[in-house]
C-alpha positions, -999 to +999 in steps of 0.1 A: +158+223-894+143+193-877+167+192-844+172+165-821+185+178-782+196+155-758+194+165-719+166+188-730+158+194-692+197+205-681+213+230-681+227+239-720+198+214-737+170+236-721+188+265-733+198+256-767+163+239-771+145+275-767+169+291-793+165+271-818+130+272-809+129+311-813+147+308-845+119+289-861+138+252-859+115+221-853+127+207-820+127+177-805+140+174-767+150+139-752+145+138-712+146+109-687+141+119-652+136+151-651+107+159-673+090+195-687+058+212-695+050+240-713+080+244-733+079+256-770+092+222-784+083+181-785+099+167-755+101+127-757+113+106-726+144+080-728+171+064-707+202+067-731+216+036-708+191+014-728+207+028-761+189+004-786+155+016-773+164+051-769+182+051-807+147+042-820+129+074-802+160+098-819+152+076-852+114+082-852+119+119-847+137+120-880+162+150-873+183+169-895+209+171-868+214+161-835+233+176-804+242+155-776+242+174-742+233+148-720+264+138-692+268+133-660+281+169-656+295+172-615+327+164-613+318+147-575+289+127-587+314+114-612+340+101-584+312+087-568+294+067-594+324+062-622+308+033-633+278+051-647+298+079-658+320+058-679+288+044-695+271+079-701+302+101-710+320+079-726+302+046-744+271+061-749+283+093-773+299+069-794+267+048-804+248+083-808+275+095-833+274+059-852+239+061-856+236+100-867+269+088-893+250+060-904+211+080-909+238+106-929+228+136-902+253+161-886+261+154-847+277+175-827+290+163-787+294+185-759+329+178-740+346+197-717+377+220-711+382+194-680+400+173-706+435+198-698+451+192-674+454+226-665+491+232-667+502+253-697+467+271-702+457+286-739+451+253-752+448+247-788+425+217-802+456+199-811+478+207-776+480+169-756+455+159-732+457+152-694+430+149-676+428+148-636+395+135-626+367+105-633+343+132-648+375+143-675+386+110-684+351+099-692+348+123-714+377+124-730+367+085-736+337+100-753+354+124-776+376+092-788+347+072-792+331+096-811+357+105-834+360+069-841+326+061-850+316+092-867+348+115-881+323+139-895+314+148-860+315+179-840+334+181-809+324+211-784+347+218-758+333+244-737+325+257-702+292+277-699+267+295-674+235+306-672+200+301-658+187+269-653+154+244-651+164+241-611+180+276-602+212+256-590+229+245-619+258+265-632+284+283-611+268+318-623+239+310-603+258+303-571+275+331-568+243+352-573+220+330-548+244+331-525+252+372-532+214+377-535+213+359-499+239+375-481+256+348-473+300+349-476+316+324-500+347+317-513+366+326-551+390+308-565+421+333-578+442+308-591+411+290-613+411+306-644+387+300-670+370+311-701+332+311-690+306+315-719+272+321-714+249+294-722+227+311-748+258+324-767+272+289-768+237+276-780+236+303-810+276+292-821+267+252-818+241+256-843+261+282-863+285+254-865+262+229-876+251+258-904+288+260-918+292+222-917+318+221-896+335+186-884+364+179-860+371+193-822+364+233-819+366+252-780+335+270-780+343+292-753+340+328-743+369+350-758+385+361-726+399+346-694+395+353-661+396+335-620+369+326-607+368+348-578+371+379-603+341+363-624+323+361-590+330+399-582+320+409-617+285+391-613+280+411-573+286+445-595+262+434-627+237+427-601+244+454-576+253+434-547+278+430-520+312+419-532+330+420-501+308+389-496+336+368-519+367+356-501+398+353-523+412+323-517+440+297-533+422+264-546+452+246-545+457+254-510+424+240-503+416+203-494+396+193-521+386+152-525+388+156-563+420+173-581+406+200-604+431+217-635+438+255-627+445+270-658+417+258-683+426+285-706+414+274-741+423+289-773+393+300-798+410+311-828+404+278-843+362+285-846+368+323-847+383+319-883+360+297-891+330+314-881+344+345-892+337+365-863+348+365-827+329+354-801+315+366-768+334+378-741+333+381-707+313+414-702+289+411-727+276+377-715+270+388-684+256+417-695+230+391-713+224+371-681+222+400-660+195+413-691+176+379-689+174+380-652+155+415-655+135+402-682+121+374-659+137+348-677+148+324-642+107+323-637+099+314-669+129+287-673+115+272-633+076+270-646+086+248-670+094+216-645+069+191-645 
């Protein structure tokens, strides 16, 4: 399969670019300011702002599929600059999924579990939407615009982890920098969550993509927990001190943007379809603690331009 990757340098398009890559799919990864080198796949450069331009570099590539990953993805850059995250998470995934309808290739978009507002937890795909912040209107905007232009779209909701291009990105690596350092931090026990590692959620996406699939899935891991527990389960994969972790009450904390507490999503949607359940908890960190050993941070970090 020819694939098409957007935000081949972040977090999840890195990722997902090297598995595919490993399981012998042609890749193509679209970049704009941060660049690579040395990965396994093409990697072409292009400001999705300038749509028209960037179409024809996704056009010329000539993929069987395409997955969108590229978003303004902090929830503080997006209170800061909505303007641009209006344009990137929401306009923007709707003329990618118009074009892949109209070339007749699948398209899946990557939204977010931030599209809850964090009340009722175990969300179903079909449960109302509330979002609290910039970042989760946005792309909830971008879900609606996609479904419009392309109904034979995927639709990802997910929250994921893992190593990254800069070492900094996902909330996995926090917590162990900051372990690994020995410096205290704080855990959230009233933020719970459904964390799924990033490699895992790469291997379902194009799983889903196999089966056809169409329509809004949460691709998730199959188990909840807070974030300070998932902080002191990462301390005791790695070994290190989790006395470190403070358990505090996020909503007892002053915080400039209002972030959803109970992001519980439901999976058994894609679990029927896939036909099996996927990941929990325990075993993806077992694979990130596995990929750490394996030197995998180094490799992903030698790959910046």
């Amino acid at each position: 399969m020819r694939l098409l990757v957007t935000g081949a340098s972040g977090l999840l398009g890195l990722n997902l670019s090297l598995v595919a890559a490993r399981q012998g799919d042609e890749v193509t990864g679209l970049v704009h300011s941060r660049s690579l080198q040395g990965v396994p796949f093409e990697v072409r450069q292009a400001n999705l702002l300038e749509t028209d331009a960037a179409l024809q570099v996704v056009e010329a590539s000539q993929p069987d599929a395409i997955i969108h990953c590229a978003a303004i993805a902090s929830i503080n850059l997006a209170e800061q600059q909505p303007e641009l995250t209006q344009k990137l998470n929401a306009e923007v995934p709707g003329k990618l999924a118009a074009a892949a309808q109209g070339w007749g290739v699948p398209f899946v978009h990557i939204s977010t579990d931030a599209v809850f507002d964090g009340v009722k937890g175990d969300y179903r795909e079909t449960d109302p939407t509330g979002p609290l912040s910039i970042y989760g209107r946005a792309k909830l905007a971008g879900e609606q615009a996609v479904q419009s232009a392309n109904p034979d779209a995927i639709i990802a909701r997910t929250v994921f982890y893992g190593w990254s291009l800069s070492g900094k990105r996902s909330l996995a690596e926090f917590f162990f920098n900051q372990l690994t350092a020995g410096e205290p931090m704080k855990g959230f026990t009233d933020t719970v969550f459904c964390p799924l590692y990033v490699e895992d959620l790469a291997q379902a996406l194009l799983e889903m993509i196999e089966k056809r699939l169409s329509g809004v899935y949460h691709v998730v891991a199959s188990e909840h927990l807070s974030k300070y527990d998932f902080a002191v389960r990462i301390a005791q994969q790695f070994g290190l001190n989790p006395d470190l972790i403070e358990p505090v009450q996020a909503e007892k904390e002053n915080r400039i943007v209002p972030r959803s507490l109970n992001l519980t999503l439901n999976t058994e949607k894609l679990q029927t379809a896939l036909g099996h359940a996927l990941p929990g908890v325990e075993a993806g960190l077992t694979r990130f603690y596995d990929r750490w050993v394996e030197g995998y941070p180094q490799t992903l970090q030698g790959y910046r331009a």
